[in-house]
N, C-alpha and C positions, 0 to 999 in steps of 0.2 A: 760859716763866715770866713771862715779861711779861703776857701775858693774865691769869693767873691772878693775879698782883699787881694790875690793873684791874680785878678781878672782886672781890676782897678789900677792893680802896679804895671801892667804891661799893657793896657789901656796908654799909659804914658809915652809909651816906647814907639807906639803906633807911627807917627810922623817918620820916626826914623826906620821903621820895615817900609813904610810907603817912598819914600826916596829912596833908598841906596839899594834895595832887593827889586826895584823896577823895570822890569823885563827889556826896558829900553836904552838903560844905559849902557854907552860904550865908552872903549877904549878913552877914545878925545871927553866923552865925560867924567870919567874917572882919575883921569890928569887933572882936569879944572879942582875933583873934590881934593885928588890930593895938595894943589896949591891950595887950599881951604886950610886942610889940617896943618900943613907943612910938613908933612911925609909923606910916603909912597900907603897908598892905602887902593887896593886894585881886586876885586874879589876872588876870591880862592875855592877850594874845596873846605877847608875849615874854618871861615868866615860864618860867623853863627852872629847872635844877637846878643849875647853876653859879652862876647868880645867886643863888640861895638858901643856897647853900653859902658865897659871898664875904660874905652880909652878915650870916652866923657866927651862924644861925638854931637851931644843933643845941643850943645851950645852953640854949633853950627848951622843948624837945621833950615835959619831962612835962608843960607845959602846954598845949601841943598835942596831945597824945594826950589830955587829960580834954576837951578842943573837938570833935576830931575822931570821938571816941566818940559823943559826945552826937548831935553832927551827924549819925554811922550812922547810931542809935539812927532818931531825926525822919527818917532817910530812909526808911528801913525800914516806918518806920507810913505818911506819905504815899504809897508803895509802894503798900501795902497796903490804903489807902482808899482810892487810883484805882483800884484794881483791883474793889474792893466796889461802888464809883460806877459801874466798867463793867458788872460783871454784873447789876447790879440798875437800871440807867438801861432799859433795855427791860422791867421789869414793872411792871404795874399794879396797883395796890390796887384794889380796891374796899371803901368802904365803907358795910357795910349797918346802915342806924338800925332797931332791933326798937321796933316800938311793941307793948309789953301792952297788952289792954284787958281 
């Protein structure tokens, strides 16, 4: 039972691993959440989930999910335009000028 009460309590937390550990937020995202909080909150190497939890981050959360969305969103297309950049960096146009006479 203990497990499953640890699996319950962080069950909760869930929202806030799915916005702020989102592979797609950047810099300019991380400004917006810090106007959220009203302090510099920017990810680090010792940015864990406990930390976030203590500094009672979840009462923010729908506005972290309209951030974190957005963020997908802009991840999704940069995705998607490195990937066009890569397929198309090895072809060549050419182009040919018709002259009528």
């Amino acid at each position: 039972m203990q497990t499953k009460s640890k699996v319950e309590e962080f069950h909760e937390y869930l929202p806030l691993v799915r916005t702020l550990f989102n592979p797609g937020m950047r810099d300019r995202h991380w400004l917006q959440v810090s106007e959220v909080v009203g302090f510099d909150l920017h990810p680090s190497d010792d940015m864990c989930l406990s930390h976030l939890v203590h500094m009672n981050l979840g009462v923010h959360i729908l506005k972290f999910d309209s951030i974190s969305e957005v963020a997908s969103r802009e991840y999704l297309l940069e995705k998607a335009l490195a990937k066009m950049q890569d397929e198309w960096d090895p072809v060549r146009l050419m182009c040919f000028i018709l002259q009528t006479r």
